[in-house]
C-alpha angles and dihedrals in degrees: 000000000000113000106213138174123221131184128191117197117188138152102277103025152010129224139188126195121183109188147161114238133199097202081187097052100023090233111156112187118188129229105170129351118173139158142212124212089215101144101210091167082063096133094003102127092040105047108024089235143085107249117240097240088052085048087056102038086056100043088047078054092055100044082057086051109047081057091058089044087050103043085056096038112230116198101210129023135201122194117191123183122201143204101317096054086038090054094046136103102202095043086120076068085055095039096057090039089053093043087054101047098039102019085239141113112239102232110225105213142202125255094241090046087058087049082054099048088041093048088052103043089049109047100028089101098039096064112120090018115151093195096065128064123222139268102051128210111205117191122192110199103197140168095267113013141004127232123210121192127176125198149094117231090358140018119281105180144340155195144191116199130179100253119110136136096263091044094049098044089050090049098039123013104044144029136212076354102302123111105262085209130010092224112023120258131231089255086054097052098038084060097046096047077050100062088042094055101046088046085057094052083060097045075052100065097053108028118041102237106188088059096070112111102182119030108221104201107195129176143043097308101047085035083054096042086053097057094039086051085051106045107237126176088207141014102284108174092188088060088042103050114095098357120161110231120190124226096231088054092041083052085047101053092036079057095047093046086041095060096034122102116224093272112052078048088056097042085059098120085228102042117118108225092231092059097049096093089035103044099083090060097040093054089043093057087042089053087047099054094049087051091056102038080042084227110181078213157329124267100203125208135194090203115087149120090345091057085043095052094045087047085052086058101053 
């Protein structure tokens, strides 16, 4: 058994998993897996630049979690940035702040590297399944982008595109950050379902899209639609993981978030503080890709990128 470290930053979060693997057996246990609400893409698509206060919300993030890497003592650990330090001017701020907290270099990586680690984090357990059918399309609804990643044992063919929960509610639900409408209006959403569309035109051309058998859903906003789906009085990742969540239920609950103010989504037992303002978006974008794909349903899964990325260690 290998002991690793893996942190996933991305716009809207940032998550550490600290973990013993088996590369022989492909066990991953689990010794400590958290995440932060610290929204460094905050900005991001209108200004070019992470904000001072999201480079300090997520420092403040790395400095908690170097104590817990520290404390279990993980021999090796990877660091992988996403769309909003990719999109940033200033990420060489981030960078130096990253390398004197950790001692390690965030790695900035491609669009098509964070459709790898996902693909592998969340399918790594469904192989042989005889449950599933092949080829998998695994979708990663993020802050910023969304990557999309077709295969079976290996990866056929991806695509990262810019739709994602934080990205869509800047452009579209608020202004000089205030809500434009609590809750969205039709023009709103209209504009939104447009973006996503015409993001999904792009993951077309490079992923076949019609040949996906089983839809993989990874990330906050399928994670949320899932407990909603389930009805969970609180966040339960067991019950979560690998549920198999209907479309007419997803379009339900997308319905339900879309015609709710701040505060009824806030008041939702299983809703993380940090994806109030974004959920409406993330599950919109979630609605619009099993229309497309014409999935019966979405098998969700906890385990994602950051699996993928501590699998990519050992």
């Amino acid at each position: 058994m290998k002991r690793v470290a893996a942190i996933d930053c991305g716009t809207n979060s940032i998550r550490l998993l600290v973990a013993d693997l088996d590369p022989a057996t492909g066990e991953l246990k689990d010794l400590d897996r958290r995440m932060t609400i610290v929204r460094l893409g905050q900005g991001v698509d209108r200004t070019g630049r992470l904000a001072p206060e999201a480079l300090e919300r997520t420092f403040a993030a790395c400095r908690e979690y170097a104590g817990v890497i520290r404390e279990l003592g993980a021999e090796s650990l990877r660091f992988v940035a996403t769309s909003a330090s990719r999109d940033a001017e200033n990420r060489d701020d981030f960078v130096r702040g990253v390398v004197d907290i950790l001692g390690v270099e965030p790695e900035v990586i491609t669009g098509d590297q964070e459709a790898e680690f996902s693909f592998t984090g969340a399918t790594k357990e469904l192989t042989g399944r005889t449950d599933q059918e092949t080829p998998y399309l695994v979708v990663d609804i993020g802050g910023g982008s969304t990557e999309f990643v077709l295969g079976s044992d290996a990866v056929r063919a991806a695509r990262s595109v810019d739709i994602g929960c934080v990205r869509m509610t800047e452009r579209h639900l608020v202004r000089d950050g205030k809500p434009i409408a609590d809750p969205p209006g039709e023009e709103q959403i209209s504009a939104i379902k447009a973006d996503i569309d015409r993001a999904l035109d792009e993951a077309g051309q490079a992923v076949p899209l019609s040949e996906a058998r089983t839809l993989v859903g990874l990330a906050g906003s399928v994670t949320t639609v899932a407990a909603i789906a389930l009805g969970l009085h609180a966040y339960d990742s067991t019950a979560i993981h690998h549920a198999r969540i209907p479309l007419p239920k997803v379009r339900e609950i997308t319905d339900r978030i879309l015609t709710a103010s701040h505060e009824e989504r806030a008041a939702i037992p299983a809703m993380h503080p940090g994806r109030v303002d974004v959920i409406a978006a993330g599950a919109l974008v979630l609605l619009s890709i099993m229309e497309r794909v014409g999935a019966e349903e979405v098998v969700v899964s906890e385990h994602d990128i950051l699996d993928g990325i501590a699998w990519s260690i050992a």
